[in-house]
C-alpha positions in Angstrom: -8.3 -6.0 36.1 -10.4 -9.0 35.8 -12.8 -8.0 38.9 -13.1 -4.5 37.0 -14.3 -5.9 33.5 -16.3 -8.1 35.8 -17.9 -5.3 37.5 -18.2 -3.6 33.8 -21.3 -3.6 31.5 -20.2 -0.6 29.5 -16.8 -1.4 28.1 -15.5 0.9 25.1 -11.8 -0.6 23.4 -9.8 1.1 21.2 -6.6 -0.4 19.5 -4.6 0.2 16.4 -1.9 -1.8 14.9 -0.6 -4.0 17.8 -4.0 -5.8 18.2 -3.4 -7.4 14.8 0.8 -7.8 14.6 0.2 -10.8 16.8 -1.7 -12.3 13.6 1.3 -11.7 11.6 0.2 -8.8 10.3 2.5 -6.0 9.8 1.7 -2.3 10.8 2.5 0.8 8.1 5.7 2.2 9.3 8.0 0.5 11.2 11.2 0.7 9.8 12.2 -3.0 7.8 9.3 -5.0 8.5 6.3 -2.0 8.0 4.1 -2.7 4.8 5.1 0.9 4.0 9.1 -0.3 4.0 8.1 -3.6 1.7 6.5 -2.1 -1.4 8.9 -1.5 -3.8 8.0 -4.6 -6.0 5.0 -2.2 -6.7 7.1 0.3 -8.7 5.2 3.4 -6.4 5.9 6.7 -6.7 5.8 6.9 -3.3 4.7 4.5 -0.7 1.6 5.8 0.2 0.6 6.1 -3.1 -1.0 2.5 -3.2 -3.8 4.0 -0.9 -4.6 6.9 -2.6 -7.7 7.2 -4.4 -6.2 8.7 -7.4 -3.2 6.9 -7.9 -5.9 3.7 -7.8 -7.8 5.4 -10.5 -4.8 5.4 -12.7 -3.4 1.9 -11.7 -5.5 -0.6 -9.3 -3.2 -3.4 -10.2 -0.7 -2.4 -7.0 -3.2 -1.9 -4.3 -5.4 -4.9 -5.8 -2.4 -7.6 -5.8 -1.2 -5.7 -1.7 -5.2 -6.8 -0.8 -5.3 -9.9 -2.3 -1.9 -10.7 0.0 -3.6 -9.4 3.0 -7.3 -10.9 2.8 -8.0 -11.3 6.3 -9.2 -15.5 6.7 -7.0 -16.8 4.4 -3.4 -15.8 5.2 -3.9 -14.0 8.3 -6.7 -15.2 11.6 -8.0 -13.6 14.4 -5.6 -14.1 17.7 -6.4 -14.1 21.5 -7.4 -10.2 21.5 -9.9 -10.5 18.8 -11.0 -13.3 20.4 -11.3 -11.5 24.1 -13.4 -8.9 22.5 -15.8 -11.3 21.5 -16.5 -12.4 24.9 -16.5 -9.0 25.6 -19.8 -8.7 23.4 -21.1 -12.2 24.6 -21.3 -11.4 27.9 -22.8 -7.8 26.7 -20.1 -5.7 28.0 -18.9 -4.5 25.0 -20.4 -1.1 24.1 -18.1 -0.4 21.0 -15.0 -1.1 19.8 -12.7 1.6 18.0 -10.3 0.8 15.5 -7.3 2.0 13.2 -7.1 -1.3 11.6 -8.9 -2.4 8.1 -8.2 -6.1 8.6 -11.7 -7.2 9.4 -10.3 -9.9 11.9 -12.4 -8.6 14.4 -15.3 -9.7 12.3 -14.2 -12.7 11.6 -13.5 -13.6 15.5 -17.4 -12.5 15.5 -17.8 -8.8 16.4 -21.1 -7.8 15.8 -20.8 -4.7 12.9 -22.8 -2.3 15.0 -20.1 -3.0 18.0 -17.1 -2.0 15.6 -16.3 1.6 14.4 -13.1 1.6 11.5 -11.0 5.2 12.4 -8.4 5.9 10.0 
């Protein structure tokens, strides 16, 4: 693998969830642990509900206090992954980097914005 990424100057990653669990950061819907299962101090109508434009509209004080908890830099940092990508883009063999995740941790490991595309 390494003499391949080596040999690479056109290198496009894509990862959802499990890039950031190894932060500590816990994916939507795994059953127990998901930040869909842990909500319920929120009063929701329904889980998803914190995301939802309208439900926000009505009652930011859920999703606001959920963001606040998960502000990437202060409870949760970059791991080895994040960190791989950068060198990825330092050594200019990172063309772009897709993502499910709306941490930011790739930013703060120092991903370029034009390397990173957020695809939820």
């Amino acid at each position: 693998i390494a003499q391949v990424l080596d040999a690479s100057n056109n290198i496009v990653v894509m990862a959802g969830a499990g890039l950031s669990t190894a932060s500590g950061i816990p994916d939507f819907r795994s059953p127990n642990t998901g930040i869909y299962a842990n909500l319920q101090k929120y009063n929701l109508p329904y889980p998803e509900a914190i995301f939802e434009l309208e439900y926000f509209r009505h009652n930011p004080r859920p999703f606001n206090t959920w963001a606040k908890e998960f502000f990437p830099g202060v409870n949760y940092l970059p791991n080895t992954a994040h960190y791989f990508l950068k060198v990825l883009q330092d050594k200019e063999k990172l063309s772009k980097y897709f993502t499910q995740n709306i941490d930011g941790l790739e930013r703060l490991a120092g991903l370029r914005e034009e390397k990173v595309v957020e695809a939820r």
